[in-house]
Backbone bond lengths (Angstrom), bond angles and torsions (degrees), N, CA, C in turn:
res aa  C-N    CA-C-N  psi(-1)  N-CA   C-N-CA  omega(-1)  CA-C   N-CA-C  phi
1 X - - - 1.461 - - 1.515 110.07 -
2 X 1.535 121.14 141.77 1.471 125.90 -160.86 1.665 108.35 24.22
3 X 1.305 108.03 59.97 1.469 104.47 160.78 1.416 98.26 -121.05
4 X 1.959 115.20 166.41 1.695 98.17 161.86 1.519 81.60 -140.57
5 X 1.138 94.17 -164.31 1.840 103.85 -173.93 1.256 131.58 -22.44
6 X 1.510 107.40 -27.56 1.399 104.90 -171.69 1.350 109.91 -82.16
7 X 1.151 120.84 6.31 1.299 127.95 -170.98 1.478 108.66 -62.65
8 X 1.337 102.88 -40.37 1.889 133.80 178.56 1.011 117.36 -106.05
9 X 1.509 128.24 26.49 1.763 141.18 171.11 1.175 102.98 -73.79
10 X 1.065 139.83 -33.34 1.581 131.93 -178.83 1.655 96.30 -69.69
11 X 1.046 124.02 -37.74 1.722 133.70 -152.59 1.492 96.17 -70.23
12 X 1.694 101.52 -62.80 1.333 116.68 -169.26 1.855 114.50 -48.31
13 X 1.418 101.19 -46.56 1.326 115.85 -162.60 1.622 91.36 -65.81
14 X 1.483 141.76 -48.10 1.286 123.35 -151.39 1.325 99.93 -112.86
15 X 1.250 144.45 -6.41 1.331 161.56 -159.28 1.453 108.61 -123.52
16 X 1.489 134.11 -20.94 1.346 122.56 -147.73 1.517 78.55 -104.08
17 X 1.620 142.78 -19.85 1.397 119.05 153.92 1.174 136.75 -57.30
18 X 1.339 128.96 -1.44 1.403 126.59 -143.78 1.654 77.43 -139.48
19 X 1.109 144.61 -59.87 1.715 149.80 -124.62 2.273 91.86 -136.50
20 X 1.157 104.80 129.82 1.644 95.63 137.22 1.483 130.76 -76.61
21 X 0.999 108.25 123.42 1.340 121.91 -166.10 1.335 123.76 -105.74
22 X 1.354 141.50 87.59 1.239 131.65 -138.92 2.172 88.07 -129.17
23 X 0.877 137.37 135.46 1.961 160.31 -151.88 1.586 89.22 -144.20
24 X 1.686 98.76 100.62 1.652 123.39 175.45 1.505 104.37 -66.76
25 X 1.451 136.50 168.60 1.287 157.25 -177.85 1.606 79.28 -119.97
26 X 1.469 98.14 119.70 1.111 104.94 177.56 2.109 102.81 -128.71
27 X 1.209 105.71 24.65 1.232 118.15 -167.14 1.393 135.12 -108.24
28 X 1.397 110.74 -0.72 1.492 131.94 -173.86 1.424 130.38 -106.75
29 X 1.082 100.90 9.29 2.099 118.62 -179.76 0.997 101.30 -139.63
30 X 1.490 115.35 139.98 1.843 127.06 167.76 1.868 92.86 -93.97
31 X 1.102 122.24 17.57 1.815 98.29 152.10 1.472 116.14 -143.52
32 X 1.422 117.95 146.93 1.420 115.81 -165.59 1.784 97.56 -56.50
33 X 1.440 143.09 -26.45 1.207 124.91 -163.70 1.734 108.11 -70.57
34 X 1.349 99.73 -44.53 1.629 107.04 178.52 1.105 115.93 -49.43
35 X 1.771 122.61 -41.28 1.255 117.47 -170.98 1.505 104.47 -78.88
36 X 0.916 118.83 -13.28 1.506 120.31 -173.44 1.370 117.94 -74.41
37 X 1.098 118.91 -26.36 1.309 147.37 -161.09 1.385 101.60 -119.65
38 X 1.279 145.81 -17.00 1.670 142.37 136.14 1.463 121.15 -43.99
39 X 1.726 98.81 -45.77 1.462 115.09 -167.86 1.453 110.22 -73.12
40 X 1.514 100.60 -40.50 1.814 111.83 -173.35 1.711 97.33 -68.04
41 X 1.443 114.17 -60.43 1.498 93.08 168.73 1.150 136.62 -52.32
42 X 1.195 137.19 -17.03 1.387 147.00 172.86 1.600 117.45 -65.95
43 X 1.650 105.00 -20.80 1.809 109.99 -154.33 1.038 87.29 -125.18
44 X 1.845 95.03 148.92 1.879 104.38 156.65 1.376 139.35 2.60
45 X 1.023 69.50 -161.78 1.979 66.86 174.50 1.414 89.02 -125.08
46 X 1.833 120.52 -34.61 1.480 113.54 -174.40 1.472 93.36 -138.70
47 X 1.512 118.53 136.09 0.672 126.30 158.04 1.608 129.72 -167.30
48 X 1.086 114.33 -172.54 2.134 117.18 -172.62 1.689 86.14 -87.42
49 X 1.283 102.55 162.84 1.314 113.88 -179.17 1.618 105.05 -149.37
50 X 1.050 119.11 140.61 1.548 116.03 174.88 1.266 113.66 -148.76
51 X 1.629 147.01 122.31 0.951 166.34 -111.10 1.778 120.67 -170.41
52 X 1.630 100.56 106.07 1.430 86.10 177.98 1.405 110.59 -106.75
53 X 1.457 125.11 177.73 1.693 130.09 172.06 1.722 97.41 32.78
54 X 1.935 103.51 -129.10 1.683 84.64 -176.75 1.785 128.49 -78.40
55 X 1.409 93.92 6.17 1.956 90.92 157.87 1.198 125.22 -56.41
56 X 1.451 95.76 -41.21 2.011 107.93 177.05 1.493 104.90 -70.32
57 X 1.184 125.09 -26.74 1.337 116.85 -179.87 1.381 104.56 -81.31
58 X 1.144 122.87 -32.93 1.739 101.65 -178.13 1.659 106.03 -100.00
59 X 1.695 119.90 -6.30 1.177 102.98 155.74 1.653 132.23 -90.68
60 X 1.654 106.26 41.55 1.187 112.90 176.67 1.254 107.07 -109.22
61 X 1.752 102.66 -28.26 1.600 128.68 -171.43 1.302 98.43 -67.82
62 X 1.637 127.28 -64.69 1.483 126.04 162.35 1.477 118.43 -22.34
63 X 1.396 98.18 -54.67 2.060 93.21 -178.52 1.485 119.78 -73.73
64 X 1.237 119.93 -2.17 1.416 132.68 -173.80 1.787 90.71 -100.72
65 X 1.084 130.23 -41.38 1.410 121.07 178.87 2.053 130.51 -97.06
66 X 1.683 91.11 -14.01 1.414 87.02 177.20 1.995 87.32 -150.67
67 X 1.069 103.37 90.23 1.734 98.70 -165.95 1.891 97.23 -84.41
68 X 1.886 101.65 -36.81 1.483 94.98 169.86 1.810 136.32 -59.10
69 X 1.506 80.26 6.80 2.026 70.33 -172.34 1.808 100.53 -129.14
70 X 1.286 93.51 37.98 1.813 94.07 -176.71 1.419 83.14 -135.76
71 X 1.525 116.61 131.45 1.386 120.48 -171.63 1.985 103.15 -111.39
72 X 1.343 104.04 -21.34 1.477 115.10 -173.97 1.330 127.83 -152.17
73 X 1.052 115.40 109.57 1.935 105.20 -159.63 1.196 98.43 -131.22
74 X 1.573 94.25 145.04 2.215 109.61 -175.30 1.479 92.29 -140.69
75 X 1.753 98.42 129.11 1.236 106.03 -172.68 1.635 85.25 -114.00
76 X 1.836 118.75 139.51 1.436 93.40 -167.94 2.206 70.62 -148.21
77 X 1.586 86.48 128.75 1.603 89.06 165.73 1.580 116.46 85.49
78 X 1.491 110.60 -0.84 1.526 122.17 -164.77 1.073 103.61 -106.13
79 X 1.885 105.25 177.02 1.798 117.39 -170.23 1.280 95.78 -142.92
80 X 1.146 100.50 119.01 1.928 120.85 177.69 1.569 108.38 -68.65
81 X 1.022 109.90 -36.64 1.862 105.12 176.44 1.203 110.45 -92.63
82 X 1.365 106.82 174.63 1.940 131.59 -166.06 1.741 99.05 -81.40
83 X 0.968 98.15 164.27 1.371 101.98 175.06 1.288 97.84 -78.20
84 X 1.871 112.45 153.42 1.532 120.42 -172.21 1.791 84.75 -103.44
85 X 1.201 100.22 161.98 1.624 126.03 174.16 1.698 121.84 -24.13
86 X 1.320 85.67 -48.78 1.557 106.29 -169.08 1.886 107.04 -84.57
87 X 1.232 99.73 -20.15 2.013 106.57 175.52 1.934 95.27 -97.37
88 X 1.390 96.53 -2.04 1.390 86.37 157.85 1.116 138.15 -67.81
89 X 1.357 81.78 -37.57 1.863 107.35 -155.01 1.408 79.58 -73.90
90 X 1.047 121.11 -71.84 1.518 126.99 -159.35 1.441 113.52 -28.64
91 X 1.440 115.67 -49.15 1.375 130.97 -155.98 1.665 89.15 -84.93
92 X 0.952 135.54 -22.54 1.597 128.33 -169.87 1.291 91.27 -92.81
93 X 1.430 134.62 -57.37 1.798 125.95 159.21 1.347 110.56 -8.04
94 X 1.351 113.19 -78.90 1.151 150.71 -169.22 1.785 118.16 -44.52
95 X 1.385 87.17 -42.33 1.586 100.02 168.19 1.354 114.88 -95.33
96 X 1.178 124.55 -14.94 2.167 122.87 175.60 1.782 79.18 -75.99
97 X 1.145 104.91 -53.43 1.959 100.66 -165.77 1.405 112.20 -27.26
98 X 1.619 86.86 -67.33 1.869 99.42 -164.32 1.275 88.56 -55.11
99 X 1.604 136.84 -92.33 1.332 149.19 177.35 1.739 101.07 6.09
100 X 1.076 113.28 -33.45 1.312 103.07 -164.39 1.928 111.11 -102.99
101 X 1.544 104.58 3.75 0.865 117.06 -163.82 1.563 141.52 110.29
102 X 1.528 103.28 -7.52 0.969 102.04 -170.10 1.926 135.43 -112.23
103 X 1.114 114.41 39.53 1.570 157.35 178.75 1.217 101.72 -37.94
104 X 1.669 126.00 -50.73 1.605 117.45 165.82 1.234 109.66 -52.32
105 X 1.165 123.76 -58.40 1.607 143.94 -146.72 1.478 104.86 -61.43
106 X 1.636 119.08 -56.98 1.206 136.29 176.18 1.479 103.45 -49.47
107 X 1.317 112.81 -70.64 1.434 120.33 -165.13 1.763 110.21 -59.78
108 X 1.191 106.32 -51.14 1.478 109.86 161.98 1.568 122.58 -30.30
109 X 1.507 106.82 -92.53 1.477 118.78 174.54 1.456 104.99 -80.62
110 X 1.208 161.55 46.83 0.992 144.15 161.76 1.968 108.48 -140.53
111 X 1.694 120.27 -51.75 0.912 130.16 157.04 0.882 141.41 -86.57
112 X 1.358 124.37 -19.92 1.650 136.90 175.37 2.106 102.85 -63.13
113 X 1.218 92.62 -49.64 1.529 97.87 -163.03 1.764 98.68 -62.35
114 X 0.965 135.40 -51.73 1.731 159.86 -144.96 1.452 78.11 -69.08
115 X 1.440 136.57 -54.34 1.838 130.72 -133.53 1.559 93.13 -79.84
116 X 1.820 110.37 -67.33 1.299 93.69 -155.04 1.556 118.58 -92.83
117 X 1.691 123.48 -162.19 1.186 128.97 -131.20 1.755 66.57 -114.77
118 X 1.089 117.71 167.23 1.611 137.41 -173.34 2.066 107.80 -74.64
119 X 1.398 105.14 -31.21 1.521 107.68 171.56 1.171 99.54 -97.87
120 X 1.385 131.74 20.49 1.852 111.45 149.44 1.139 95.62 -123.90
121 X 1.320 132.36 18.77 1.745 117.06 176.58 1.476 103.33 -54.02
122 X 1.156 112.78 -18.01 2.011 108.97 -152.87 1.731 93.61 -114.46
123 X 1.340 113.08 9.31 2.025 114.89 171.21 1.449 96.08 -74.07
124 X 0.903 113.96 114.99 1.666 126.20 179.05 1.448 83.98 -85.67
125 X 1.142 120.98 -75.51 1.779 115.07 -179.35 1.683 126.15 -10.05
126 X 1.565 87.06 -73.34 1.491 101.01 166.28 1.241 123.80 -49.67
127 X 1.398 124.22 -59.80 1.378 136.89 177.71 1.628 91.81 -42.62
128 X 1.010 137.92 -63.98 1.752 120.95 -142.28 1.154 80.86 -83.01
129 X 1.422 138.48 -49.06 1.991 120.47 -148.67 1.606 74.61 -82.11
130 X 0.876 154.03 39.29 1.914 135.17 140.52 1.734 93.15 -95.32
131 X 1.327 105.82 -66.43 1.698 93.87 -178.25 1.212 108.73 -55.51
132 X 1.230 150.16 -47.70 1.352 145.11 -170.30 1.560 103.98 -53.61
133 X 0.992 124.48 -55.50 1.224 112.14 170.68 1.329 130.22 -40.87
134 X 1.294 102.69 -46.94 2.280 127.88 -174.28 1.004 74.16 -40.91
135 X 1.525 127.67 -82.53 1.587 155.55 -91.64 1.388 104.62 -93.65
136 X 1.634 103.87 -38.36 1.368 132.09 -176.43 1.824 116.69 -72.70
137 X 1.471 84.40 -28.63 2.035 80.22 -166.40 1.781 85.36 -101.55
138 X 1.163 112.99 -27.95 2.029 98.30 166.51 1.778 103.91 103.53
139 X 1.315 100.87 175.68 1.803 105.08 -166.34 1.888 95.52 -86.43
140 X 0.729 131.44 -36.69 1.840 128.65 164.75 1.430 125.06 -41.09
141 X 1.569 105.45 -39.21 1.447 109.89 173.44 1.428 112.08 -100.14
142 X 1.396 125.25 0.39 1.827 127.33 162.83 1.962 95.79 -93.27
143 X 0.965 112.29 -25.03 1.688 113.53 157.65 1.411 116.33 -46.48
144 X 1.409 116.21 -90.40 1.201 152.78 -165.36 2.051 83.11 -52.95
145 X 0.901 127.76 -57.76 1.650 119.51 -160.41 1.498 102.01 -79.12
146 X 1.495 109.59 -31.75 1.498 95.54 -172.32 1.331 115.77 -94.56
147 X 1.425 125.09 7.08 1.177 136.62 147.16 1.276 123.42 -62.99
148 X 1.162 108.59 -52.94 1.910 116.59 162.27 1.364 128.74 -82.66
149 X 1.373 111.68 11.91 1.315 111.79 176.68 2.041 87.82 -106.00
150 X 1.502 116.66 -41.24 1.523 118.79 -164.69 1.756 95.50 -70.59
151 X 1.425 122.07 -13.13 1.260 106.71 -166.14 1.691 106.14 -117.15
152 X 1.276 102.82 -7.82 1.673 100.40 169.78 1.523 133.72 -37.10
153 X 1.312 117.14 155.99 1.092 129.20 173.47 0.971 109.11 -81.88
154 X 1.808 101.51 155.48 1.864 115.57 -177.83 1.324 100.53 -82.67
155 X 1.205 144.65 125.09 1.731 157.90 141.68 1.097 115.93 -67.49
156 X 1.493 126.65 49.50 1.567 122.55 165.15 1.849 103.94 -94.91
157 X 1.085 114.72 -31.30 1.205 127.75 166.09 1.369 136.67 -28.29
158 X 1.676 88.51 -66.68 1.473 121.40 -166.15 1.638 85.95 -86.13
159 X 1.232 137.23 -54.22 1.237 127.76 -172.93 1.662 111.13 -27.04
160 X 1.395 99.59 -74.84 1.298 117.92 175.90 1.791 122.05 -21.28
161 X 1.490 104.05 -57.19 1.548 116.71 172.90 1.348 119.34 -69.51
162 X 1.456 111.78 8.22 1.494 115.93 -157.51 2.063 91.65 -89.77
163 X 1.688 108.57 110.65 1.858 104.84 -174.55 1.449 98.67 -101.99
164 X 1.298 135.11 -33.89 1.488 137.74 -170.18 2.064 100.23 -60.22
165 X 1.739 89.61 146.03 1.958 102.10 169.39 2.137 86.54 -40.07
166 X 1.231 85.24 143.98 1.540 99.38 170.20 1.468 82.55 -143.21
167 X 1.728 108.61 160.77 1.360 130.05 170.64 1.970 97.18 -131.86
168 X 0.797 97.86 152.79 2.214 105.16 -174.20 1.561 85.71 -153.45
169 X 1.788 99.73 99.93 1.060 127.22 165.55 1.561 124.85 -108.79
170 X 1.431 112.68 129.36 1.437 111.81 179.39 1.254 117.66 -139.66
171 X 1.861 137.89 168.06 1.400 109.28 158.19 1.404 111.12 -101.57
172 X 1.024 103.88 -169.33 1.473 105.12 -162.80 1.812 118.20 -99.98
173 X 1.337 89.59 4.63 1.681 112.07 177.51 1.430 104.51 -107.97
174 X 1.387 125.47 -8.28 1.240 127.06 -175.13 1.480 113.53 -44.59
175 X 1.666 136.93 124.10 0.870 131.62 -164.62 2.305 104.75 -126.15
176 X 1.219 66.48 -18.42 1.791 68.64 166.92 1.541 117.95 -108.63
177 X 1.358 120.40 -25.59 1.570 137.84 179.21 1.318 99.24 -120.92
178 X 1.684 126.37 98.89 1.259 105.99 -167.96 1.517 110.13 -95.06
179 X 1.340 112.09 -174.75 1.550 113.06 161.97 1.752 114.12 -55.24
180 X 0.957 86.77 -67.31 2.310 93.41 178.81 1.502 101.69 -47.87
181 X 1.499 134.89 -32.28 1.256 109.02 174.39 1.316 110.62 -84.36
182 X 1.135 130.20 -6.25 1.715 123.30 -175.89 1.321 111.69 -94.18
183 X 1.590 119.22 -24.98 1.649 135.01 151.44 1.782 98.38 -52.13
184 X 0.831 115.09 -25.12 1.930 99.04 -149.89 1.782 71.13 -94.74
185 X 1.310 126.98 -52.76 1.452 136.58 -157.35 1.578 97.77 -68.84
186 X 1.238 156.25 -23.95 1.217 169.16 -141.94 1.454 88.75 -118.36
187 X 1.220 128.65 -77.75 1.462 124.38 -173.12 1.390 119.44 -39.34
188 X 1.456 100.59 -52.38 1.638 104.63 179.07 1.359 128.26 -57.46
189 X 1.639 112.49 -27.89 1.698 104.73 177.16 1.318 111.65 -108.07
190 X 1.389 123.69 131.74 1.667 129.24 176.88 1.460 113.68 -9.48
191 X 0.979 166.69 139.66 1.341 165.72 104.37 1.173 107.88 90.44
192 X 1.374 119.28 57.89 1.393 110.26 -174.78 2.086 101.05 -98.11
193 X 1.101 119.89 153.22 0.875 146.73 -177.10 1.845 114.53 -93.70
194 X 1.816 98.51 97.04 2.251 80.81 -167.58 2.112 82.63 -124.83
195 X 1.455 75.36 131.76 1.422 97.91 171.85 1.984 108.20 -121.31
196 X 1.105 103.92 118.20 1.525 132.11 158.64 1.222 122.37 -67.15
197 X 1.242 116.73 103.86 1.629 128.53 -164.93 1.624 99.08 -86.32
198 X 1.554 132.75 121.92 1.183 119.39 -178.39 1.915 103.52 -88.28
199 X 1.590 108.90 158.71 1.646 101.56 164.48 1.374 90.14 74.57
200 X 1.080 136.81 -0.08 2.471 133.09 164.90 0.789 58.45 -147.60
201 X 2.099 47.60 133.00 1.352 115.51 133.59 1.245 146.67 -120.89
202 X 1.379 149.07 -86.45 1.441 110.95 172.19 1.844 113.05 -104.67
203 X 1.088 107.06 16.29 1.443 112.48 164.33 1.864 102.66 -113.49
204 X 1.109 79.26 75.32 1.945 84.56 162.22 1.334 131.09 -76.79
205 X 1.532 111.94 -23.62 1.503 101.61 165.96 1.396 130.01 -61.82
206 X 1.235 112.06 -25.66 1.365 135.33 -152.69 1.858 109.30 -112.02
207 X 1.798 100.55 -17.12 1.241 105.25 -163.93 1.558 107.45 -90.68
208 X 1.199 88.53 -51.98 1.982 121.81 -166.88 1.579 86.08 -119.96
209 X 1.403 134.25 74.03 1.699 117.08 168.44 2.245 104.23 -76.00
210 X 1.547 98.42 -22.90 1.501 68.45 -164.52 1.913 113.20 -94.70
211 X 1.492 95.98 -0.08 1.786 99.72 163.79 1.949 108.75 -82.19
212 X 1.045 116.10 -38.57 1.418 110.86 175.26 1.276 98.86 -70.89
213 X 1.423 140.31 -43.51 1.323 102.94 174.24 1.664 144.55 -79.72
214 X 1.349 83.62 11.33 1.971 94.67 178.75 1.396 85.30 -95.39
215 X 1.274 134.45 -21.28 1.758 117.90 -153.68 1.857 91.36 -101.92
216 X 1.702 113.88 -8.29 1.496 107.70 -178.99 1.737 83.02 -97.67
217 X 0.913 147.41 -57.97 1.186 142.33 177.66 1.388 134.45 -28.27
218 X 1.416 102.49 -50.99 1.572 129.25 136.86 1.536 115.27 -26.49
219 X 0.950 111.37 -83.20 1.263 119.80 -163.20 1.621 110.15 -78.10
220 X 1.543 125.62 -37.36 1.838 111.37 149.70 1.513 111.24 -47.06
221 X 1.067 130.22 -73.28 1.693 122.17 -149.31 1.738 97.20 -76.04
222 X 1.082 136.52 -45.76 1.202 112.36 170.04 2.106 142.92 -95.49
């Protein structure tokens, strides 16, 4: 959510020799089905898919609608269930806020703190390219996502049907995607593969880029 490409700049840069590497627009529908269905038109006909926070949520939605044309899927940092009542509330807060103007404020004190792992609280670096991003995609697209993130579907289901190599990646500071849900999410699909990023938290690309990329590496070649 309010991330854009750079989210996967570490990925691109050491991986984009070896792999085509193609970073979905995941920003133009207020419901996870639409976006799902942007993304599937956008891609191959076959291909790996990997999904962090709400990427993983709509790349679960993808495997629930075209499961034959996804050959390898890594859900890394994500939450298989719907939002409960009370992350409702929040997110409707959350949306009079922005609506009202207030998009720094939220992202500042409200999302900035939640992402990282407790030894990057003090990355000033990090910290701004997360807001720079918010700041960058604007109060329409923290609309549009948190509408489709408050109205999503539960994926306990789809987990289950999930037959392709999967990898269930998380860090281990994760405070919104925790470790115990990516254990509970690992169990549920056939042979899935869950690696625990130590030192991240829920921005693992960005946190730990060179352990996520042996564990995406991992999980392409074999």
């Amino acid at each position: 959510m309010m991330c854009d490409a750079s989210l996967w700049s570490k990925q691109t840069e050491e991986l984009g020799d070896r792999y085509t590497l193609t970073v979905a627009d995941i920003t133009k529908a207020d419901t996870i089905a639409e976006i799902a269905e942007q993304v599937l038109g956008d891609s191959p006909e076959h291909f790996a898919l990997a999904g962090l926070s709400m990427g993983g949520i709509v790349a679960m939605e993808m495997w629930r609608r075209a499961p034959q044309r996804i050959e390898r899927l890594a859900l890394l940092d994500t939450n298989f269930r719907s939002d409960s009542n009370e992350r409702r509330r929040v997110r409707d807060r959350q949306i009079a806020d922005v609506a009202m103007g207030e998009l720094e404020v939220v992202l500042r004190d409200e999302l900035k703190p939640q992402y990282l792992a407790l030894c990057h609280q003090e990355n000033l670096v990090l910290l701004e390219e997360v807001l720079a991003m918010g700041l960058a995609l604007g109060p329409e697209v923290f609309l549009r996502q948190s509408l489709a993130l408050r109205d999503r579907p539960d994926s306990t289901e789809t987990l289950s049907s999930i037959t392709c190599p999967t990898l269930v990646l998380c860090g281990q500071e994760d405070r919104l995607c925790t470790p115990e849900l990516h254990r509970e999410m690992a169990q549920l699909i056939t042979d899935a593969e869950l690696q625990i990023i130590p030192a991240c938290g829920h921005l693992s690309t960005l946190e730990q880029p060179k352990l996520v990329n042996q564990a995406l590496s991992h999980w392409i070649d074999n």
